[in-house]
Backbone and ligand atoms as CSV (ligand in chain L), in Angstrom:
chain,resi,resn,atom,element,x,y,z
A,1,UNK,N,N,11.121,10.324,-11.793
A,1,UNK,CA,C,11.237,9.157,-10.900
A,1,UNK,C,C,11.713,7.953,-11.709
A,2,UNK,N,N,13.126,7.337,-11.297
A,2,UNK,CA,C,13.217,5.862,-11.834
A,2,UNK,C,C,13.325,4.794,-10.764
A,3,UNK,N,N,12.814,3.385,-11.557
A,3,UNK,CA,C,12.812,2.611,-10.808
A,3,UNK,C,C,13.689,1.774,-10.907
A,4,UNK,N,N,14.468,1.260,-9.732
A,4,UNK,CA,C,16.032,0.387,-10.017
A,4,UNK,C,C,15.342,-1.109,-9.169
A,5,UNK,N,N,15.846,-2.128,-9.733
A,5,UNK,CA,C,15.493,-3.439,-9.532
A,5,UNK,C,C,16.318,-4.123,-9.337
A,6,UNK,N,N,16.684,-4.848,-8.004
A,6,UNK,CA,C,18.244,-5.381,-8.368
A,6,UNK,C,C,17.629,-7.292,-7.725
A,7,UNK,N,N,17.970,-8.285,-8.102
A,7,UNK,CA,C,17.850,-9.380,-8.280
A,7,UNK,C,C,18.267,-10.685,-7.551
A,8,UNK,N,N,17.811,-11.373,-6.832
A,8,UNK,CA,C,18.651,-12.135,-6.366
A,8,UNK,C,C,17.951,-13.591,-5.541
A,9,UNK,N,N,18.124,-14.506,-5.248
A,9,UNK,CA,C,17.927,-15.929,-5.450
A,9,UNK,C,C,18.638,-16.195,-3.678
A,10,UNK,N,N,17.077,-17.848,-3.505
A,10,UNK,CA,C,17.824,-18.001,-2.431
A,10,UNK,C,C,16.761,-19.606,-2.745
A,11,UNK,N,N,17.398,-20.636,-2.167
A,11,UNK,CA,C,16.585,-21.819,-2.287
A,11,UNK,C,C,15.903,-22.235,-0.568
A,12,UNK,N,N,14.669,-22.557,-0.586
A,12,UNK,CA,C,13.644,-22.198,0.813
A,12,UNK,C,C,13.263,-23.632,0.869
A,13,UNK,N,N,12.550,-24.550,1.806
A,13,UNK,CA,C,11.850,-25.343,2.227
A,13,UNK,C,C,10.848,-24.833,2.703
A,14,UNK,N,N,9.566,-25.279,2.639
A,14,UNK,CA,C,8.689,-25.193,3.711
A,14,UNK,C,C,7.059,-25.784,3.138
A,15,UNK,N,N,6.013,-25.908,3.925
A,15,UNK,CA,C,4.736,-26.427,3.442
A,15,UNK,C,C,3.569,-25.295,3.864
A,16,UNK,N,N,2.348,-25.372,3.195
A,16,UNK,CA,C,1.474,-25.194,3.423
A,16,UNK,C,C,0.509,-25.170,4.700
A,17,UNK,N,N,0.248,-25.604,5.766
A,17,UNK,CA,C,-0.354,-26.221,6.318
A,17,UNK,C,C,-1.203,-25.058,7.476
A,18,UNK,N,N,-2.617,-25.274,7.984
A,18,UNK,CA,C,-3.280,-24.190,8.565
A,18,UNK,C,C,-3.648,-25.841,9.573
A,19,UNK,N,N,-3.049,-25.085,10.737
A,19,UNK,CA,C,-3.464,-26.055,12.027
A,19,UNK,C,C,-4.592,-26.081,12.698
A,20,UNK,N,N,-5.379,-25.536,12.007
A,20,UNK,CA,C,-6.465,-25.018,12.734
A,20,UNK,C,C,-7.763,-26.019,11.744
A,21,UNK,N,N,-7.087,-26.444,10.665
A,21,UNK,CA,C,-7.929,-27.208,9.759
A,21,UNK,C,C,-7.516,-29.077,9.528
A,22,UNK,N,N,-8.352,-29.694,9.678
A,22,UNK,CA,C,-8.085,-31.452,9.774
A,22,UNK,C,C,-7.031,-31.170,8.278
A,23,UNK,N,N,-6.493,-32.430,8.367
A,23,UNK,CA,C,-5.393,-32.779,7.112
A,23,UNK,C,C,-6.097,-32.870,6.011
A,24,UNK,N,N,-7.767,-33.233,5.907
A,24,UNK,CA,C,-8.330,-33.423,4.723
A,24,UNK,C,C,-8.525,-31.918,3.952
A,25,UNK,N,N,-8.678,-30.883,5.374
A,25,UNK,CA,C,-9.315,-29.937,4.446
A,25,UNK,C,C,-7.550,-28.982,3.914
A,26,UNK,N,N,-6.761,-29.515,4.755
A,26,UNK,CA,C,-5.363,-28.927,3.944
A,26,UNK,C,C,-5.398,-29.815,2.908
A,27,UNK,N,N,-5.362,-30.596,2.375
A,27,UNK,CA,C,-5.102,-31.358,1.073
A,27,UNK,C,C,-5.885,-30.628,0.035
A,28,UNK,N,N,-7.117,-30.482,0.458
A,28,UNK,CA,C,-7.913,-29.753,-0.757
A,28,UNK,C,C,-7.507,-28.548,-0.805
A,29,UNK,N,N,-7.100,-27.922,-0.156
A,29,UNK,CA,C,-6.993,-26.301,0.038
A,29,UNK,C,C,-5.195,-26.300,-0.766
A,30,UNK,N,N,-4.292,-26.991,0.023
A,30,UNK,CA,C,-2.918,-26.497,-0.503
A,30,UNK,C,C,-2.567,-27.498,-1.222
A,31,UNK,N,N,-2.815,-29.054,-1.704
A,31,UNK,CA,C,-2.870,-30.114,-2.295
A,31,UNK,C,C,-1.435,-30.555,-1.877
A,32,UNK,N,N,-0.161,-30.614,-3.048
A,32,UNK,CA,C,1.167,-30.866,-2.722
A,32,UNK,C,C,1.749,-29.936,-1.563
A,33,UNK,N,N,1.404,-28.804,-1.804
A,33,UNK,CA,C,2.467,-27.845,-0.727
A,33,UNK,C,C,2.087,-28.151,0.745
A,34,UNK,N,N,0.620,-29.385,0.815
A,34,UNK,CA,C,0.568,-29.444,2.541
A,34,UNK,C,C,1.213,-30.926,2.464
A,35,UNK,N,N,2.228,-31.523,1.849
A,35,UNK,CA,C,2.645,-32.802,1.822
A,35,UNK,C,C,4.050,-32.320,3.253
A,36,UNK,N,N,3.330,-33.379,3.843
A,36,UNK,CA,C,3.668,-32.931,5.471
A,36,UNK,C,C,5.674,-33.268,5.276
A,37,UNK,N,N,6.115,-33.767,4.674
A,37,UNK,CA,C,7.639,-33.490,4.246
A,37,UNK,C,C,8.234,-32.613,4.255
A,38,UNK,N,N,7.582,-31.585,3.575
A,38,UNK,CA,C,8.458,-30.289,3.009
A,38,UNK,C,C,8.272,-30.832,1.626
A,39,UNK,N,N,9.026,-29.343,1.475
A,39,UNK,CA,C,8.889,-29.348,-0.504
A,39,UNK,C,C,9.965,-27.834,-0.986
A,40,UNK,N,N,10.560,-27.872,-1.549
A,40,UNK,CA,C,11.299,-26.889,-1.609
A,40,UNK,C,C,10.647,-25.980,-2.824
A,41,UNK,N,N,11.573,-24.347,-2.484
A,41,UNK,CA,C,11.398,-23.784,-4.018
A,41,UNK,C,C,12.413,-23.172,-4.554
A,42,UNK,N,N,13.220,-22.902,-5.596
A,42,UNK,CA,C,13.939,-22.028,-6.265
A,42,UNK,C,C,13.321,-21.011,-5.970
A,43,UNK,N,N,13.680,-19.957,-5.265
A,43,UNK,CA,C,12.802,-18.355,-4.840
A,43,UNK,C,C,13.718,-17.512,-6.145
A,44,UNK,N,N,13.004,-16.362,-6.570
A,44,UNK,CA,C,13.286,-15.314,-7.190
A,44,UNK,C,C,12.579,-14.173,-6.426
A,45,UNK,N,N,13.948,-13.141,-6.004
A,45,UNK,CA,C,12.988,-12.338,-5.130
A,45,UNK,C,C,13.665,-10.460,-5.938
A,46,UNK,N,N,13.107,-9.925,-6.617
A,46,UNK,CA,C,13.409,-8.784,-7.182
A,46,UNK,C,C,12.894,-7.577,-6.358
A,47,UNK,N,N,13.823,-6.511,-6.037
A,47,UNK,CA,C,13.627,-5.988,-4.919
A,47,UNK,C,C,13.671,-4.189,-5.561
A,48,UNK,N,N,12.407,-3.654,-5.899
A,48,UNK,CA,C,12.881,-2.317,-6.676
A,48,UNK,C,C,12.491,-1.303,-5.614
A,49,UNK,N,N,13.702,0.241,-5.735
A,49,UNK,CA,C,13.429,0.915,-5.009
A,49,UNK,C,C,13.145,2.071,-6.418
A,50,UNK,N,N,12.612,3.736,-5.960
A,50,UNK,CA,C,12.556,4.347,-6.462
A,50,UNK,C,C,12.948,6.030,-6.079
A,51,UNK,N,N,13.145,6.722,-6.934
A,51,UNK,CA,C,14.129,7.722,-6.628
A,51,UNK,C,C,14.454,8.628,-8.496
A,52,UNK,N,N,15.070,9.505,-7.688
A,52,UNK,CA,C,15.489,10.431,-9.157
A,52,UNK,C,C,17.284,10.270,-8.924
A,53,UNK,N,N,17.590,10.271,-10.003
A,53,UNK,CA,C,18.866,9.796,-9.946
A,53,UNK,C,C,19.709,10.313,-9.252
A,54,UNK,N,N,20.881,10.542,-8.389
A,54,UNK,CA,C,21.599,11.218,-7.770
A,54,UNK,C,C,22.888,11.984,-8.494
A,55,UNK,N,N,22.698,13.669,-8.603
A,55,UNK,CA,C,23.822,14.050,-9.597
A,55,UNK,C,C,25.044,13.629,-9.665
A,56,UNK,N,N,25.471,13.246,-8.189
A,56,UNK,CA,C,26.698,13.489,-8.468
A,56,UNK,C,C,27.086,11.439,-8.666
A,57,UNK,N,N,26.514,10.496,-8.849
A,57,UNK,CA,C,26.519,9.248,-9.348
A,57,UNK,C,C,25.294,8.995,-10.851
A,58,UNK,N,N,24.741,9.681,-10.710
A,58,UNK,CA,C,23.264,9.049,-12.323
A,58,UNK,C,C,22.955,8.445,-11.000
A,59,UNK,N,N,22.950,7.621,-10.024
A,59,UNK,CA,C,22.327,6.367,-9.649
A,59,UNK,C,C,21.120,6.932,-9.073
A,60,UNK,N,N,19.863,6.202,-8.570
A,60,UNK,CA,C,18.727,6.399,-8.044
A,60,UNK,C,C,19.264,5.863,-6.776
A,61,UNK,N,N,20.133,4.800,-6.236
A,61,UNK,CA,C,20.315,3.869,-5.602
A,61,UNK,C,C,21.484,2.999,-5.822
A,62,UNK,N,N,22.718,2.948,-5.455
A,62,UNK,CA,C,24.046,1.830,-5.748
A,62,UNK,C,C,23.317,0.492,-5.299
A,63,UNK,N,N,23.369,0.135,-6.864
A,63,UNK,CA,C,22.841,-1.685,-7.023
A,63,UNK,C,C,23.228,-2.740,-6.295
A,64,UNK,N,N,24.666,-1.832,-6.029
A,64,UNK,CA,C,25.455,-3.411,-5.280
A,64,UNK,C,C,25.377,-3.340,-3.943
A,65,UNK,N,N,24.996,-1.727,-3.823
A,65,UNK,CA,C,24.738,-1.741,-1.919
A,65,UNK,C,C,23.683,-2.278,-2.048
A,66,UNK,N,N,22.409,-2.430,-2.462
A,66,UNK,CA,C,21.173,-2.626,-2.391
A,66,UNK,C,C,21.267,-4.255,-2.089
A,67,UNK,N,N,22.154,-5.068,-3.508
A,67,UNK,CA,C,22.011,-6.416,-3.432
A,67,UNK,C,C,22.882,-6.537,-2.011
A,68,UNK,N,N,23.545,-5.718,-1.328
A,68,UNK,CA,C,23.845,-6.559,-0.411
A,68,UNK,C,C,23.207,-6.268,0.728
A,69,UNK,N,N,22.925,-5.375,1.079
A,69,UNK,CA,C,21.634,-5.303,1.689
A,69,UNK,C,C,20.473,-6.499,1.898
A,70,UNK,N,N,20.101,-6.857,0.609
A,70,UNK,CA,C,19.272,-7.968,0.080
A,70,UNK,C,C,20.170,-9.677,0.743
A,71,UNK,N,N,20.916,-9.280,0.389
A,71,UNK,CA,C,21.789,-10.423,0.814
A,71,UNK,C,C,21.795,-10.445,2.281
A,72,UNK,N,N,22.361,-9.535,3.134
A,72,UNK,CA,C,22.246,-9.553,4.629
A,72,UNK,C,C,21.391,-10.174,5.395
A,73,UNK,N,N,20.477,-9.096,4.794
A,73,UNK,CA,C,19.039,-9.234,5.572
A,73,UNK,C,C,18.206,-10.116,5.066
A,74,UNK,N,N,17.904,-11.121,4.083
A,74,UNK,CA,C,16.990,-11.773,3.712
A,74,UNK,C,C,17.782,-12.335,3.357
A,75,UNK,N,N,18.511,-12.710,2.307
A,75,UNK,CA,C,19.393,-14.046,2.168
A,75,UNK,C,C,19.656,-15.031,2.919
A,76,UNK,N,N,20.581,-14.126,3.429
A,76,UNK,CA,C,21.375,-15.278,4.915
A,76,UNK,C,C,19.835,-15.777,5.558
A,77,UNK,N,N,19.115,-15.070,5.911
A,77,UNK,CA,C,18.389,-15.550,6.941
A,77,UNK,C,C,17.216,-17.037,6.400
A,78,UNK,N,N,17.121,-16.939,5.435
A,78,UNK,CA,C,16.661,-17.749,4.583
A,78,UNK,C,C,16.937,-18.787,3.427
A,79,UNK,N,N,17.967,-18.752,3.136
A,79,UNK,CA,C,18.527,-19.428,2.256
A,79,UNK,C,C,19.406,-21.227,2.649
A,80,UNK,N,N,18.916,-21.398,2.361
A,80,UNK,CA,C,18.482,-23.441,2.197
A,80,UNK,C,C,18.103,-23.965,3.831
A,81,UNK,N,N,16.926,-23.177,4.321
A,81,UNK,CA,C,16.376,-22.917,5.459
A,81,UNK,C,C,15.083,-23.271,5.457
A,82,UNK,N,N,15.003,-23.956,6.272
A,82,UNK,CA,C,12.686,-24.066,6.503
A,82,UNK,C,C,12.154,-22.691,6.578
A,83,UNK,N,N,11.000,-21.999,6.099
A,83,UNK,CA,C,10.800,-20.932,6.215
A,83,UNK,C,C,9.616,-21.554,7.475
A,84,UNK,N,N,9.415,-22.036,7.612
A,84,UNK,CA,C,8.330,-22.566,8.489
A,84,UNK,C,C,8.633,-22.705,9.954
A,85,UNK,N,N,10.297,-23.095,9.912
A,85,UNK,CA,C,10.616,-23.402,11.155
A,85,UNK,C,C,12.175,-22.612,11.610
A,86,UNK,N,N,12.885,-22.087,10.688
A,86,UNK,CA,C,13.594,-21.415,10.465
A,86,UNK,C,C,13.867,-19.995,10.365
A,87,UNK,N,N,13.001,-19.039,10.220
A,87,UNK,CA,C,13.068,-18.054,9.448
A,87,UNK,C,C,11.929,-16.820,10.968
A,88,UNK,N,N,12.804,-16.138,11.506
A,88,UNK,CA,C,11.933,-15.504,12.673
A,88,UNK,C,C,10.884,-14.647,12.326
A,89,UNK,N,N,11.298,-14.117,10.694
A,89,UNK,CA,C,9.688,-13.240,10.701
A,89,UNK,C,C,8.581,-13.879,10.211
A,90,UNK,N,N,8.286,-15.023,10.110
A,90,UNK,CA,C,7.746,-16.085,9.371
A,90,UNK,C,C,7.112,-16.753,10.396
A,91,UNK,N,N,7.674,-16.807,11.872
A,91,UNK,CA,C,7.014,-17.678,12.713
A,91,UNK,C,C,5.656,-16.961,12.977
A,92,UNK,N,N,4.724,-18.045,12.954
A,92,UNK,CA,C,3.035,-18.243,13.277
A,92,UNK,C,C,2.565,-18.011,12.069
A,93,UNK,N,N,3.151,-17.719,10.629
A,93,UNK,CA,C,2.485,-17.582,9.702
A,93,UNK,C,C,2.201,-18.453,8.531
A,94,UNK,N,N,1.254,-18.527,7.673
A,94,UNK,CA,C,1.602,-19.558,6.927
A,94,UNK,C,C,2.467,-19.077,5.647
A,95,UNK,N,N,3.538,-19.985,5.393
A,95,UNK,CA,C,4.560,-19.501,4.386
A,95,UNK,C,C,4.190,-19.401,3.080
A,96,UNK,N,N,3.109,-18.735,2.483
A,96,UNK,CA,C,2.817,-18.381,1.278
A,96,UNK,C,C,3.493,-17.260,0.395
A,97,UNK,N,N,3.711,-17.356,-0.613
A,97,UNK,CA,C,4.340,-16.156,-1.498
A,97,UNK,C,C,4.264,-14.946,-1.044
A,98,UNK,N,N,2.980,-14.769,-0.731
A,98,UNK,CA,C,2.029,-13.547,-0.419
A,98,UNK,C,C,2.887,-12.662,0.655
A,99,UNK,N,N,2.954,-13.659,1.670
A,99,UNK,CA,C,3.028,-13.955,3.196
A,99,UNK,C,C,4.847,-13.575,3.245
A,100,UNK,N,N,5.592,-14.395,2.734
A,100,UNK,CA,C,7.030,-13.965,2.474
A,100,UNK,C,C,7.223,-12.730,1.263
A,101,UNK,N,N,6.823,-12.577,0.978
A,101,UNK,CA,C,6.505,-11.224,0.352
A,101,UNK,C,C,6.795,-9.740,1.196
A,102,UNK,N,N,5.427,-9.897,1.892
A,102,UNK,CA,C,5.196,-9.110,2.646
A,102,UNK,C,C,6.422,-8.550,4.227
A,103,UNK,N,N,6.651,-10.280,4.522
A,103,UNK,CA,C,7.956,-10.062,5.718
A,103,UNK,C,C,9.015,-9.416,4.996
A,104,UNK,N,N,9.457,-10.228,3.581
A,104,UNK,CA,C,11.072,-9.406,3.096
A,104,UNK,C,C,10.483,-7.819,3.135
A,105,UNK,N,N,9.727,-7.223,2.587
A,105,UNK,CA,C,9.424,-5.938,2.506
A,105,UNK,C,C,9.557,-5.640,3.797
A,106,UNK,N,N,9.254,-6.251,5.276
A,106,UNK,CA,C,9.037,-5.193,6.573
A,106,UNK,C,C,10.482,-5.439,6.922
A,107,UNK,N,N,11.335,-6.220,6.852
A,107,UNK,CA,C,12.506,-6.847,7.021
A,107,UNK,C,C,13.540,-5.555,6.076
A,108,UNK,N,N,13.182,-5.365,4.943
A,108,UNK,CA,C,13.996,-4.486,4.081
A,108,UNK,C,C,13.714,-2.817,4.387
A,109,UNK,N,N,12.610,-2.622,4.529
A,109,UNK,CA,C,12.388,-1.386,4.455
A,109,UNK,C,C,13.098,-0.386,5.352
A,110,UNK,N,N,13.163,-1.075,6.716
A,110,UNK,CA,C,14.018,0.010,7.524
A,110,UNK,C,C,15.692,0.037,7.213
A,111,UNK,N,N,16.116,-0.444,6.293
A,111,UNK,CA,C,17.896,-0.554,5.555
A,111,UNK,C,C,17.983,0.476,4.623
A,112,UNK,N,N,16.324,0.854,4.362
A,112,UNK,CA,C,16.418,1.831,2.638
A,112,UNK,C,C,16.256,3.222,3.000
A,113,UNK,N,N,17.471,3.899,3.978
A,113,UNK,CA,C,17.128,4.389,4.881
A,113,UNK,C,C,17.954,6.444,3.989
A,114,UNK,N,N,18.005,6.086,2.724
A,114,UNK,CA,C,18.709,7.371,1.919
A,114,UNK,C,C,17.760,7.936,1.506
A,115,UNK,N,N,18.068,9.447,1.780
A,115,UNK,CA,C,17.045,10.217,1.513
A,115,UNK,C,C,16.125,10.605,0.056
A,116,UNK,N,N,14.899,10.487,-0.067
A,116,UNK,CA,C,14.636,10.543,-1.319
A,116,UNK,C,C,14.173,9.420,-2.485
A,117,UNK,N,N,14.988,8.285,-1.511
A,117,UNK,CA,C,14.482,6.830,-1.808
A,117,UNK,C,C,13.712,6.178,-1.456
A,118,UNK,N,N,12.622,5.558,-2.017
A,118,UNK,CA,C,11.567,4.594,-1.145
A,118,UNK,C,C,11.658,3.212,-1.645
A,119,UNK,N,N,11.622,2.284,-0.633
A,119,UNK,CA,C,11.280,0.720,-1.534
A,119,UNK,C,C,9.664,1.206,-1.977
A,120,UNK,N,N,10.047,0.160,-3.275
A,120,UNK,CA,C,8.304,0.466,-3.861
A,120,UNK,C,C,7.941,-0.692,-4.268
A,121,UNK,N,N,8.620,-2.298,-4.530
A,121,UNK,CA,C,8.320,-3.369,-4.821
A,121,UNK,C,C,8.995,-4.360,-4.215
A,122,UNK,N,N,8.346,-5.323,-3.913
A,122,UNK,CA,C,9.136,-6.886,-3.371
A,122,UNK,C,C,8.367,-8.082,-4.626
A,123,UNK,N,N,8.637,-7.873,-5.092
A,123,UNK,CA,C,8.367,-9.259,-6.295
A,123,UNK,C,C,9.212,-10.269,-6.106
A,124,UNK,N,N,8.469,-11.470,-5.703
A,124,UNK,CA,C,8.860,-12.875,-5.105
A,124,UNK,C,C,8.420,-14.061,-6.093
A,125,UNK,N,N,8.969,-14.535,-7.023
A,125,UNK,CA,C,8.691,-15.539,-7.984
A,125,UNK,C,C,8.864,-16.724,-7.282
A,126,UNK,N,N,7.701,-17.429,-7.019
A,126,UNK,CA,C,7.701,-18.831,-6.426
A,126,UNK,C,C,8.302,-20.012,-7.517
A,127,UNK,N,N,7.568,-20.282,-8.483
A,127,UNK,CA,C,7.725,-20.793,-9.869
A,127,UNK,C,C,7.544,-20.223,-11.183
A,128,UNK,N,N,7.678,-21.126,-12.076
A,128,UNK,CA,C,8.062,-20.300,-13.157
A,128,UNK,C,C,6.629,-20.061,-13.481
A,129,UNK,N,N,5.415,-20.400,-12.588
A,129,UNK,CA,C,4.146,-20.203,-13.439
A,129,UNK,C,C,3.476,-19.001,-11.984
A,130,UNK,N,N,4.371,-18.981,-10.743
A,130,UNK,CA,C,3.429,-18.208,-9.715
A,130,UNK,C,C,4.579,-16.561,-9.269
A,131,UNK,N,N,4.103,-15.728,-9.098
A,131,UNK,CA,C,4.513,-14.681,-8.265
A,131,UNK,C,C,3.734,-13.461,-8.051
A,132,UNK,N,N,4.127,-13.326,-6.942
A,132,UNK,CA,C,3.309,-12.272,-6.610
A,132,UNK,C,C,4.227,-11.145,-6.344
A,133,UNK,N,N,3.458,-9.901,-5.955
A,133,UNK,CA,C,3.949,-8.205,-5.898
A,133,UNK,C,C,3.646,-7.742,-4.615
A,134,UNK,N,N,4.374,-6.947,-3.826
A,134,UNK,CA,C,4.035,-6.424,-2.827
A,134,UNK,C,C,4.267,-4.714,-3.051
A,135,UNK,N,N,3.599,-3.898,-2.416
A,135,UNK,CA,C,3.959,-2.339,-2.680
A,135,UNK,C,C,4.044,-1.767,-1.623
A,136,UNK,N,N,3.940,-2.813,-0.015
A,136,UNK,CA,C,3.694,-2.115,0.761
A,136,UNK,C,C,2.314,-1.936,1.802
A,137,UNK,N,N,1.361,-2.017,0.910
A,137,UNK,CA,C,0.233,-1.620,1.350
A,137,UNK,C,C,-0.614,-2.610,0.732
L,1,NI,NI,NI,5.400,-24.523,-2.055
């Protein structure tokens, strides 16, 4: 089994905010990210599938179909966009790493549709100090 990772960038808007809680207790809870403005992020979103290589290419997966894939379906739809107010798999949720994580994965998974291949990671780098992993489950 190898795992292929292919890479790619999109710049997002959006805030923190749980409506269900007064503004004081979002301040303590999300501090800057509930600054009712917006706030943007440089996204890093690395997208690995897995597989045994295919004889008649070595490949597990063609990188560049994958990134465009990646591009289609999550790029465009997101890229220099409110994820908050913009972005349809996102509506009612709160836009956390976690949270967009989880949509690019349900958003991607039905494209990774070659036999033998599974998506197995959505790794979403918020900043250079936060990211999180999704596997699916
Ligand atoms: Ni933020």
């Amino acid at each position: 089994m190898v795992y292929l990772t292919r890479v790619e960038h999109f710049n997002a808007a959006h805030k923190l905010y749980n409506n269900e809680w007064t503004a004081q207790q979002n301040k303590e809870v999300f501090g800057k990210c509930a600054n009712e403005n917006w706030h943007g992020h440089n996204y890093e979103l690395h997208v690995t599938v897995k597989g045994n290589p295919n004889p008649n290419t070595g490949f597990v997966y063609n990188a560049k179909v994958l990134g465009d894939i990646i591009k289609n379906v999550i790029v465009e739809k997101i890229d220099h966009l409110n994820l908050n107010l913009d972005v349809d798999f996102m509506t009612g949720k709160l836009t956390s790493a976690e949270n967009l994580a989880i949509g690019i994965w349900n958003e991607l998974q039905p494209h990774i549709t070659t036999e033998g291949v599974q998506l197995h990671c959505v790794k979403l780098i918020e900043t250079r100090n936060i990211y999180v992993e999704y596997y699916g489950a």
